[in-house]
C-alpha positions in Angstrom: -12.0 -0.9 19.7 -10.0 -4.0 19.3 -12.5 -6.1 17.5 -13.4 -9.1 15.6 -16.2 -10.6 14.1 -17.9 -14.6 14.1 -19.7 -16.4 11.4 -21.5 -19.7 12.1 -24.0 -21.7 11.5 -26.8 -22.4 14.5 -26.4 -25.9 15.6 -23.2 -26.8 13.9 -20.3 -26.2 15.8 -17.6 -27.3 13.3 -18.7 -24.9 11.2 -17.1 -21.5 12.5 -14.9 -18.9 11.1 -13.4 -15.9 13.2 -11.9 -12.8 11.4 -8.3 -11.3 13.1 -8.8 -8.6 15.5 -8.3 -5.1 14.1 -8.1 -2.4 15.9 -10.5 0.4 14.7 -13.4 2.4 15.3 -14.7 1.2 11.5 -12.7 -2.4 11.1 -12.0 -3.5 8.2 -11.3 -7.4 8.1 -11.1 -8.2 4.2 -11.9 -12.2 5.3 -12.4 -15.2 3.4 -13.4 -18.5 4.6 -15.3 -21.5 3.6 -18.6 -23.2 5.0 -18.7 -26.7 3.5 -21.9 -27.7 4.9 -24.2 -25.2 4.6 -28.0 -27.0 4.1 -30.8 -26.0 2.1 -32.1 -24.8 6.0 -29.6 -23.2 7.4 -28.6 -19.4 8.2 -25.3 -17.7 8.3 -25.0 -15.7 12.2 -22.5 -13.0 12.2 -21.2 -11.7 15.9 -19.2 -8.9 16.4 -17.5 -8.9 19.3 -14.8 -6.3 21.0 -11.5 -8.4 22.8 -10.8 -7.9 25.8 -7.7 -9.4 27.9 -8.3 -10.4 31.0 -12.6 -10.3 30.9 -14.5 -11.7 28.6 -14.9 -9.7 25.6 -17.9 -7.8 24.6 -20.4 -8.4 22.5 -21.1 -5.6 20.0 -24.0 -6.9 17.9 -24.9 -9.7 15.1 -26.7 -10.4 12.3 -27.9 -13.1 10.2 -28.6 -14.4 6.8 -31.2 -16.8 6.0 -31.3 -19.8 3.6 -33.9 -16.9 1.3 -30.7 -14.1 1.0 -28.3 -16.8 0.6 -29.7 -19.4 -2.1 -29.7 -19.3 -4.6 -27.6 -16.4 -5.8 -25.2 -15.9 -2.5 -25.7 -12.7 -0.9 -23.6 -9.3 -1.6 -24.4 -6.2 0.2 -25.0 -4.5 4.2 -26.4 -6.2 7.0 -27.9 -4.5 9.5 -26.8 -5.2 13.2 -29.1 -6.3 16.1 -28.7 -6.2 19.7 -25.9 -3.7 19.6 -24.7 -2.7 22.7 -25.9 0.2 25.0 -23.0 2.5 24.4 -24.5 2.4 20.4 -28.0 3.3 21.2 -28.4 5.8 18.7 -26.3 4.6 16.2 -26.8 2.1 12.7 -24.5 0.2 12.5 -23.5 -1.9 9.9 -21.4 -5.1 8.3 -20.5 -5.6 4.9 -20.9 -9.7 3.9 -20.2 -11.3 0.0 -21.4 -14.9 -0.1 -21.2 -17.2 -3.2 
């Protein structure tokens, strides 16, 4: 899997941050990146998605912090994924997020 992973927030689209691709079955990314206008009301939307050249690239699953996790202490610890793909039925998976 050649994949990568999204964080934004809903209904701002200047504020996005994409990790590199890494090729892996269990990526690691190790990313830092800013959000300078996250609101009292806003959530944090991870995607993961898998590249593909040629097609568009498929989307492995997401999950999502709200304004509760996030403030006031920032979040560190597992997320969860939802709506993973079909091929990962059976299987929990997981992404690792630190937010001050």
């Amino acid at each position: 899997s050649d994949s990568y992973c999204t964080c934004e927030i809903p209904g701002k689209p200047g504020q996005t941050m994409k990790t590199d691709v890494v090729s892996s079955q269990d990526p690691e990314w190790n990313f830092e990146g800013e959000i300078s206008d996250f609101a009292i009301n806003d959530s944090l939307v991870f995607k993961i998605l898998d590249k593909d050249m040629g097609k568009d690239d498929d989307f492995l699953g997401t999950a999502t912090l709200t304004k509760e996790q996030v403030i006031p202490r920032g979040w560190d610890g597992e997320l969860k994924l939802k709506h993973t793909t079909e091929t990962a039925v059976d299987l929990d998976a997981y992404l690792t997020v630190k937010v001050q």
